[in-house]
C-alpha positions in Angstrom: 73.7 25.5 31.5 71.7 26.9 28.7 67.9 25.4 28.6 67.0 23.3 25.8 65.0 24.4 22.6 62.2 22.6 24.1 62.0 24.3 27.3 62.5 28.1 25.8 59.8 30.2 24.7 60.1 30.7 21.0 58.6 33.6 18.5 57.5 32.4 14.9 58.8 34.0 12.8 57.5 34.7 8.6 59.3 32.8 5.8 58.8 33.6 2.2 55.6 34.6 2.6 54.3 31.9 5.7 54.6 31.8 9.1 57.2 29.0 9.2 60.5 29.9 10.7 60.6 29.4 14.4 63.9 31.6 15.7 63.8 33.1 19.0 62.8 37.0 19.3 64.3 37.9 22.6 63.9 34.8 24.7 67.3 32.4 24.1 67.2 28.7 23.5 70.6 26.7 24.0 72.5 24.2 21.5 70.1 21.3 20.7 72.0 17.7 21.9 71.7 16.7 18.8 74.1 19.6 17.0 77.3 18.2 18.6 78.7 15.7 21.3 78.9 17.0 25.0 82.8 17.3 24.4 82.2 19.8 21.6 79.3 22.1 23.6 81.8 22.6 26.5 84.3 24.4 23.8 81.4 25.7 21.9 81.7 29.6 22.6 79.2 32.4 21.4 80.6 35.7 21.9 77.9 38.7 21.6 78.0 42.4 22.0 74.6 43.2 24.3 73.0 46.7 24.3 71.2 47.1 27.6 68.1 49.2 28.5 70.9 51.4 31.2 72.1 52.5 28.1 75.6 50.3 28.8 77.2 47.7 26.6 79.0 44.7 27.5 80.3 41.1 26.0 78.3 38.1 26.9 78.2 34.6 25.7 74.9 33.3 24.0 73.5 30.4 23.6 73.0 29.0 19.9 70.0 28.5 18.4 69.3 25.4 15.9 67.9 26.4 13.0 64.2 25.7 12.9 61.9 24.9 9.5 62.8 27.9 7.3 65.9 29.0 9.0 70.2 28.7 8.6 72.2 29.1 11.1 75.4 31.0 10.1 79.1 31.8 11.4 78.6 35.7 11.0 81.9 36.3 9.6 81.9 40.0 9.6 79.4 42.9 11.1 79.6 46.6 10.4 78.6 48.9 13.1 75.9 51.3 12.1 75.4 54.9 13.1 71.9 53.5 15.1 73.8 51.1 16.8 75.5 53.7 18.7 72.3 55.3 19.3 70.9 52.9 20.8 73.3 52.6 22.9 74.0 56.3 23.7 70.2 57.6 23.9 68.1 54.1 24.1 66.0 54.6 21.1 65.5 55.6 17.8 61.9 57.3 17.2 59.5 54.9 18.5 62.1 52.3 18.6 63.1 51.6 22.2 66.1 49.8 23.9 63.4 47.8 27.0 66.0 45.1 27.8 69.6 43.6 26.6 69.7 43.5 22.7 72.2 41.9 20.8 73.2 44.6 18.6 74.3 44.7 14.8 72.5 44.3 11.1 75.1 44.7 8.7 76.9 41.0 8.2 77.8 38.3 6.0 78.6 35.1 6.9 79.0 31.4 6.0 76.1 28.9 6.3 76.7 26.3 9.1 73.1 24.4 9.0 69.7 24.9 7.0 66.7 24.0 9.0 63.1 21.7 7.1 62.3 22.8 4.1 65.0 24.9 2.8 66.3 24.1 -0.7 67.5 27.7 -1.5 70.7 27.1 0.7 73.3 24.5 1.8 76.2 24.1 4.1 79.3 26.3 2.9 77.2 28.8 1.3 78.7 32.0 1.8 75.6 35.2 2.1 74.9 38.6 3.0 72.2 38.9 5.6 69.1 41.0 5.1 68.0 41.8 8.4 64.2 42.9 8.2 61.7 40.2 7.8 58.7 41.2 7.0 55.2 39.3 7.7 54.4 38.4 4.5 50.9 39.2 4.5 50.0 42.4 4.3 49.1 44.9 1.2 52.4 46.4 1.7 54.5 42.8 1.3 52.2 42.1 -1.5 52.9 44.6 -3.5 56.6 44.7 -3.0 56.9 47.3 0.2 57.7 45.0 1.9 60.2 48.0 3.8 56.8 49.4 4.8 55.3 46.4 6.5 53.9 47.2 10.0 54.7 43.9 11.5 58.7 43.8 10.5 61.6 42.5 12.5 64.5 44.0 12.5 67.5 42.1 13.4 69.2 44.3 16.4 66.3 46.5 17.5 64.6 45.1 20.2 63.2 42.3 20.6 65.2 41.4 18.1 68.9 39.6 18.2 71.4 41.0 16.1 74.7 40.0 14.1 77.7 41.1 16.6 77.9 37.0 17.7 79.4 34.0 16.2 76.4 32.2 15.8 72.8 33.2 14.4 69.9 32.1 13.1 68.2 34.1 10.2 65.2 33.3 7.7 66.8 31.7 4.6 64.5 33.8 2.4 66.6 36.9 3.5 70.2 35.4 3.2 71.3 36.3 -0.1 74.4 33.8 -1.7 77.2 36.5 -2.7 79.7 35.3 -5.4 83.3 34.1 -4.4 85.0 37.2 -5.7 82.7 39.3 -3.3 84.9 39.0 0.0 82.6 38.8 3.3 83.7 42.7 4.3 82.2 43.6 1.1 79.2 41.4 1.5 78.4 43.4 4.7 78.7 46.7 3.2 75.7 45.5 1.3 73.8 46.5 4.4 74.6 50.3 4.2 74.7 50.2 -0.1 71.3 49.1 -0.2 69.7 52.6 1.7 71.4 54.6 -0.5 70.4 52.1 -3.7 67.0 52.5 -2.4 67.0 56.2 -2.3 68.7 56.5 -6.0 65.8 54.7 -7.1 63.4 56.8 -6.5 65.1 60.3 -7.8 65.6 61.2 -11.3 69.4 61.0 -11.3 70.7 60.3 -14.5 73.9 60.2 -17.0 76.0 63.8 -17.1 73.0 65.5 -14.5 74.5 67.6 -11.2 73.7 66.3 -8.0 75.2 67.1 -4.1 75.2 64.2 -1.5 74.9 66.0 1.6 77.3 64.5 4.7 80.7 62.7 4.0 79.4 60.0 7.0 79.5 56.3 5.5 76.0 56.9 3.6 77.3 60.2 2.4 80.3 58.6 0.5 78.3 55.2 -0.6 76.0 57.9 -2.1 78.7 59.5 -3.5 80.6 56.6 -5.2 76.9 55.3 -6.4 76.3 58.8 -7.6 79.3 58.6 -9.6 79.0 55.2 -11.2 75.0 56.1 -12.1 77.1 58.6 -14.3 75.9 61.9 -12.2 78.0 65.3 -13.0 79.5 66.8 -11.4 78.9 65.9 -7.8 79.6 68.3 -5.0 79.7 66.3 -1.2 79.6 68.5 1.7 79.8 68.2 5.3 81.3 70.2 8.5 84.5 68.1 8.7 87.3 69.0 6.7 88.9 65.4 7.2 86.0 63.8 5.8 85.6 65.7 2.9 89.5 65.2 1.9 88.7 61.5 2.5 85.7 61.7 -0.3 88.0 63.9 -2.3 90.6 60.4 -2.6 87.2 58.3 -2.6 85.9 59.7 -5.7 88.7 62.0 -7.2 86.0 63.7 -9.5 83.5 65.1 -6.9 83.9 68.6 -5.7 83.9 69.5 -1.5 81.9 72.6 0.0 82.3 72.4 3.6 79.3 74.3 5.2 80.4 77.3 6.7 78.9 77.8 10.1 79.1 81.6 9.8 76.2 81.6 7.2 72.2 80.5 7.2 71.1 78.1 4.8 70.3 80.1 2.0 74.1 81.6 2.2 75.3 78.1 2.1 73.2 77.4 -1.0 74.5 79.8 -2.7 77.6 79.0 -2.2 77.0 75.5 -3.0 75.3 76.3 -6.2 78.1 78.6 -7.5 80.0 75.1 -8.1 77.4 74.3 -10.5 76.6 77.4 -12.6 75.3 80.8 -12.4 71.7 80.1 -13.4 69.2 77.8 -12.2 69.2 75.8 -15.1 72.7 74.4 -14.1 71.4 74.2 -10.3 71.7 70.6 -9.4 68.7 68.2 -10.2 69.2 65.8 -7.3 70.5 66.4 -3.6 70.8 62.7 -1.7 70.8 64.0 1.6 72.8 61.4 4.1 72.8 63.4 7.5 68.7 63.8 8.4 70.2 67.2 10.1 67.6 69.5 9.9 69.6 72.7 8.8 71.4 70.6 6.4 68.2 69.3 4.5 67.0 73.2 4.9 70.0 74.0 2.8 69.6 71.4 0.5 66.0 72.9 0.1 67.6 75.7 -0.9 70.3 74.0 -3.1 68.1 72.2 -5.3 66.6 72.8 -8.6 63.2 74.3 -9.0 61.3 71.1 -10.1 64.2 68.8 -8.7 64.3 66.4 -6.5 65.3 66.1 -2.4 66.0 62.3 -1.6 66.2 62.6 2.5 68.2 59.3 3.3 69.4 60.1 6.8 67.4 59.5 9.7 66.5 62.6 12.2 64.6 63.9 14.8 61.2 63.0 14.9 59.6 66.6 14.4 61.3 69.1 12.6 59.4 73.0 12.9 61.6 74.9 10.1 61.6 73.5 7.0 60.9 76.4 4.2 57.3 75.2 3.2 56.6 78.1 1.0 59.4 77.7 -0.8 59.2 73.6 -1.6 55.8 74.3 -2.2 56.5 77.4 -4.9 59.4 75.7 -6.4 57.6 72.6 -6.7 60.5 70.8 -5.2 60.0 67.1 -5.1 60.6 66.4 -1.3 61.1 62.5 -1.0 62.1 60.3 2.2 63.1 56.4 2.1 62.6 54.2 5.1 65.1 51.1 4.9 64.9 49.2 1.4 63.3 46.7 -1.2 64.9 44.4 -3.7 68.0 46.1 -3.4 70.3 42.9 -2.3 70.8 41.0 -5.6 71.7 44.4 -7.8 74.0 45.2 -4.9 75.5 41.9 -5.3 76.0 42.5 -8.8 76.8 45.9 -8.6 80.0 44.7 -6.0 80.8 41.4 -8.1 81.1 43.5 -11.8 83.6 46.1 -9.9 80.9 49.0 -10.7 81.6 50.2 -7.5 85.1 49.5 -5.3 83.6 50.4 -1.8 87.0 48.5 0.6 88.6 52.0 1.4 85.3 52.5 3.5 86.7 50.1 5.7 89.1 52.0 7.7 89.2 49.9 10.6 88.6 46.5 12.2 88.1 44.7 15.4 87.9 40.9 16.4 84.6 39.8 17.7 85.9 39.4 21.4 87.1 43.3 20.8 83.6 44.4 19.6 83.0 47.0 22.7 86.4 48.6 20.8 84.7 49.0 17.7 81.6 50.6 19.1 83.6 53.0 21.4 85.4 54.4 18.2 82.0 54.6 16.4 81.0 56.9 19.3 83.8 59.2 19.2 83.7 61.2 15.7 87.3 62.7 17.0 89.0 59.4 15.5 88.0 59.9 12.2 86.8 56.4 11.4 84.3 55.9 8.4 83.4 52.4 8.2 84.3 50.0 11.4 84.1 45.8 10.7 84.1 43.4 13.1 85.6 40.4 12.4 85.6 36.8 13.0 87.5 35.1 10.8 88.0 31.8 12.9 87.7 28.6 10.4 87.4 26.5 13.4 83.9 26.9 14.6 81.6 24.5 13.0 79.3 22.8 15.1 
């Protein structure tokens, strides 16, 4: 039997700005007597996907947390799996991020509101929300002034210590559950996750109405990029990437972009060129703004190369953690605005908007999905890039799990 919330170690956690919220890190506490009869806890079941530090993966049940003063527990309704999900499991870190013990994994969810904890007014029961999953301190300079992506002391819902979203039941800071409208479905609502890194990144380039721009990788940032490329009013748009299935899957995405699959035969200014030729002969109709999705060194070398002098490099996508060839000289002569985003700010409630006005239709993303209990499924087609899925969902659409 689970220990009580009494006898487990718990982690404070901030709210809004105070240390008030009191949900477990890493250390579990079981379902609170007081959340159901004794009948109920023995059908009670909390399905999780774990990440271990032996790099493996399995299913496990988890005990549920009660929400404590600050908090809501939720029925995560859907999760997507992210690109650093499999990477924790396949290589056990991420940078300085490291796998040291079983991690429930996921951070991209919506869900339905099942309890609020003391002093919450912001939520109730039935709510439906999109989960945010970095709480920041609170404190600091950087949460002060609105960067509060930049905070030193964040948690990050499934990086270790950290629980994640891939189980039925979780407990999450109210301040970073965000209400989504009734005509934005829950898959949609998790797709928030991914929209907001590449809303983020937009927001600090200079892309604007009838401007050329390339979104480098046709991965599931690649193509959010694209279709928020699009709807920003960007022309034209050229995505490029390796695969040729994934660039005919942005082609029925976004009809109006144009595809350059990168030809391995060439360097990086050869594939520039080539790249560039889509736009225009001269650097005047070079393209103003590259979003690059993949963090592949040779691809941001090309996009280096790609760009226009005085335009601007948005790196999105995450890499390795020392890259030794980027063309220096040549930023630094073509005064290339070289820009990198870590995570995001602010973005939820525009991306809620953004999804509830039908600016931008991302469902197609969603090319396949898995019930919770199946969730070791969905990661093992993440990992293989040979089954040409974009965006996975896990699902739990059970309407009988109320506590």
């Amino acid at each position: 039997m689970a220990p009580s919330l009494d006898e487990t170690p718990t982690t404070t956690l901030p709210h809004n700005g105070s240390k008030l919220g009191t949900t477990s890190a890493c250390c579990y506490s079981g379902v609170d007597s007081k959340s159901a009869s004794s009948q109920q806890m023995r059908d009670v079941k909390n399905p999780s996907l774990h990440v271990t530090k032996d790099r493996t993966i399995k299913m496990a049940e988890a005990p549920i947390l009660r929400p404590g003063p600050g908090d809501a527990l939720i029925h995560v309704k859907v999760t997507g799996i992210c690109g650093s999900d499999v990477h924790f499991w396949r290589s056990g870190k991420i940078g300085t991020l490291t796998v040291d013990g079983d991690c429930i994994l996921g951070h991209e969810a919506a869900g339905i509101v099942l309890e609020v904890g003391e002093g919450v007014t912001t939520l109730k029961k039935g709510d439906r929300v999109a989960m945010e999953p970095q709480v920041p301190c609170g404190t600091c300079f950087l949460c002060s002034n609105g960067n509060y992506n930049l905070c030193d002391d964040v948690q990050f819902a499934g990086v270790y210590p950290y629980h994640g979203s891939l189980q039925r039941y979780k407990v999450h800071p109210a301040r970073w559950l965000h209400k989504i409208p009734d005509n934005v479905t829950y898959s949609q609502g998790a797709l928030l996750e991914p929209l907001s890194v590449v809303m983020h990144g937009i927001t600090r380039t200079r892309l604007a109405l009838g401007r050329g721009a390339v979104v480098c990788g046709a991965g599931p940032i690649g193509l959010i990029a694209l279709a928020a490329a699009r709807a920003s009013g960007a022309h034209p748009i050229v995505i490029t990437d390796l695969e040729p299935r994934r660039l005919k899957f942005a082609k029925e995405f976004v009809p109006s972009c144009q595809r350059y699959q990168i030809d391995r035969s060439l360097d990086a200014q050869g594939n520039a060129r080539g790249i560039r030729k889509l736009f225009g002969e001269t650097e005047y109709h070079a393209p103003e703004t590259i979003l690059e999705c993949t963090g592949v060194e040779s691809s941001i070398v090309t996009a280096a190369y790609t760009v226009r002098r005085g335009g601007d490099l948005m790196v999105i996508g995450v890499g390795k953690d020392i890259m030794n060839n980027l063309p220096f000289m040549h930023i630094s002569l073509a005064e290339i605005n070289l820009k990198f985003i870590n995570r995001y700010s602010d973005t939820w409630p525009s991306g809620i908007r953004a999804l509830e006005g039908e600016i931008l239709d991302l469902d197609k993303l969603v090319t396949h999905t898995f019930p919770l209990e199946e969730a070791i499924s969905a990661m093992e087609l993440c990992g293989d890039i040979t089954k040409g899925s974009i965006k996975v969902h896990v699902v739990d659409d059970r309407d009988d799990v109320g506590l």
